[in-house]
N, C-alpha and C positions, 0 to 999 in steps of 0.2 A: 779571593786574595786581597788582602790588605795596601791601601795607598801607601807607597815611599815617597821622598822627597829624594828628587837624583843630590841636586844643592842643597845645603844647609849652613848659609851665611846668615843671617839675621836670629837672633833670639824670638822665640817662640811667646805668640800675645792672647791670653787666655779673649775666650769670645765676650765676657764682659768687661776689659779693658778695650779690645777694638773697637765695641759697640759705646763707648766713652768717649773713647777717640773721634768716633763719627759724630756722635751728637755734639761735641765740641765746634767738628770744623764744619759743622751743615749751621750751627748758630751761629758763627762769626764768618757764614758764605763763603769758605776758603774749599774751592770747590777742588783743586790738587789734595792739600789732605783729606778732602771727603774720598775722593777714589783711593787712597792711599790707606785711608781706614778700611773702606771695603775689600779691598785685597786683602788685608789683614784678617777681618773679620772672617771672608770665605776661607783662610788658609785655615782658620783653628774650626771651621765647622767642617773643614775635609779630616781635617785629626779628630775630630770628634762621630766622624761617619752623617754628618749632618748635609748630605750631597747635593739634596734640592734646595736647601738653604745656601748652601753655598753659592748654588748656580744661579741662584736670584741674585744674592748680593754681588755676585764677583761679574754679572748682564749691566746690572746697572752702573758698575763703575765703568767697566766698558764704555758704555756709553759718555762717561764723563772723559776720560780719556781720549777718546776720538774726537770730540769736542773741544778740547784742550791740542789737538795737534801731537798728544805727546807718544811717539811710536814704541816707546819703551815700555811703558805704565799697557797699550795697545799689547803688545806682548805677552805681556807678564799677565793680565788677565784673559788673555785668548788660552794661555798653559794652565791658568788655574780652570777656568772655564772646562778642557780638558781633561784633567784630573776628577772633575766634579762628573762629567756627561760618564767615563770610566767607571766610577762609581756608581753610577746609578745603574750599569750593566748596557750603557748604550753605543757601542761600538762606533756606530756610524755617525754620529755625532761627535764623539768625544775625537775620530780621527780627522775628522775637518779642521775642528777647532787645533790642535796639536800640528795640524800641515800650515793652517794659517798662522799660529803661533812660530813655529820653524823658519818659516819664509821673511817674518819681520827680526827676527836673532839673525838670519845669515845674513840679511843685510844691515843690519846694525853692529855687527861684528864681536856678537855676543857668544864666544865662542865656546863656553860653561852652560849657558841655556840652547844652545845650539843642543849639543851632546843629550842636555836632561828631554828636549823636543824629538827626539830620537829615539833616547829610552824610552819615554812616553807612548809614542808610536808604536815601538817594539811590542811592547806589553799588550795594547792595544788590539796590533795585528791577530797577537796571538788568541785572544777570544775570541776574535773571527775566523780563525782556524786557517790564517794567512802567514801560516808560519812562514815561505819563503823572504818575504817580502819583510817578516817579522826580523828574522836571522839577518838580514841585510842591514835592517836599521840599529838594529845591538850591534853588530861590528862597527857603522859607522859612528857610534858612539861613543865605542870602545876604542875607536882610534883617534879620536878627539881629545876624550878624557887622558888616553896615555900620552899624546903631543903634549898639553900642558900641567901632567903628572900628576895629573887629579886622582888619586886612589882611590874615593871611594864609588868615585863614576867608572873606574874600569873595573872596579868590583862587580858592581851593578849589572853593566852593561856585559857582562862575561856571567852572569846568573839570569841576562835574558836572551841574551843568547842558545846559554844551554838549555831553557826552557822552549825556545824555539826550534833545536833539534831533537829537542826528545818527540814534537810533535810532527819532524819530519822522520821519525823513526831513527836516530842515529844516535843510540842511548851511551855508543862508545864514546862520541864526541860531544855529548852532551854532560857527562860525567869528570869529564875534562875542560870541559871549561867551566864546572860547576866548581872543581877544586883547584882552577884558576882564582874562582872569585872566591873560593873560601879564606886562599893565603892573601891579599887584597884585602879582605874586611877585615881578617883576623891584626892583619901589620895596622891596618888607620882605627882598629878598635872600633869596629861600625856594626853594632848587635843585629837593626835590623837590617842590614846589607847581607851577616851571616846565615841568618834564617833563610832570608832568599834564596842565596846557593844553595842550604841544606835542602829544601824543600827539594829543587832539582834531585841532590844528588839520591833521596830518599827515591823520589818517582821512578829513577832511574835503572833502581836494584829490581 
């Protein structure tokens, strides 16, 4: 299955503008924008399917980040980090990183990367065939996302859901909340948010 992005605020940076970006701020030692390229850099090698690249570049800003004190930049690369370990097909990896990522959103009161650290999870769970635990973390996402009328994280989060009941055997309610999320992507016009649900509701027949 294909990486989604729960969030999508920022304008999308091809890998050789980030890779521009970095050699910019690693010359003039501006060691924030160097992790801040790398973030950038690892998010278009996850769009690219580029995962062990990613996980390189997105380890190393980490580390700049931690270094810098700054728990945000900490976050945001412990979620990319996540998405990257996910792609590579490494469950237990990418679930640490996504519970560590979670833990610094809730107390920063990041309550949109809260939700995406959740769906994240969810998805997660569900390759490890921990659908219950999966089905728990898509609701509490999906009740996040709908507190702050985020559409297309309740979208999301209700096509992983239903993915996580079809794998507790509950293909009634699995197909229901699949065409929960379908009207959801369909009203915020979120293409690959519909595929997701479809995918469910396809499984489902």
């Amino acid at each position: 299955m294909l990486l989604v992005e729960f969030v999508v605020e920022e304008p999308s940076v091809s890998e050789q503008d980030a890779g521009d970006r970095l050699q910019r701020a690693r010359q003039a030692s501006r060691r924030p924008d160097e992790a801040d390229a790398l973030r950038l850099l690892a998010k278009a090698q996850l769009a690219s399917g580029n995962f062990l690249e990613a996980l390189q570049n997105v380890t190393v800003g980490l580390t700049i980040v931690r270094e810098l004190g700054d728990r945000s930049g900490e976050a945001h690369a412990l979620y990319i980090a996540a998405l990257a370990q996910q792609g590579r097909g490494l469950p237990d990896e990418a679930l640490y990183a996504a519970n560590e990522a979670l833990k610094l959103f809730k107390d920063l009161g990041d309550r949109k990367f809260e939700a995406a650290a959740l769906f994240t999870s969810s998805e997660i769970r569900c390759l490890s065939q921990d659908h219950k635990e999966a089905l728990q973390a898509a609701q509490d996402a999906q009740a996040i996302a709908q507190s702050l009328g985020y559409g297309r994280g309740q979208g999301l989060a209700n096509a992983a859901a239903g993915r996580a009941r079809l794998g507790l055997g509950q293909p009634d309610e699995a197909m229901a909340a699949a065409r929960a999320a379908m009207a959801e992507c369909a009203t915020e016009a979120e293409m690959d948010c519909e595929e997701r649900a479809l995918a469910v509701l396809v499984d489902a027949h």
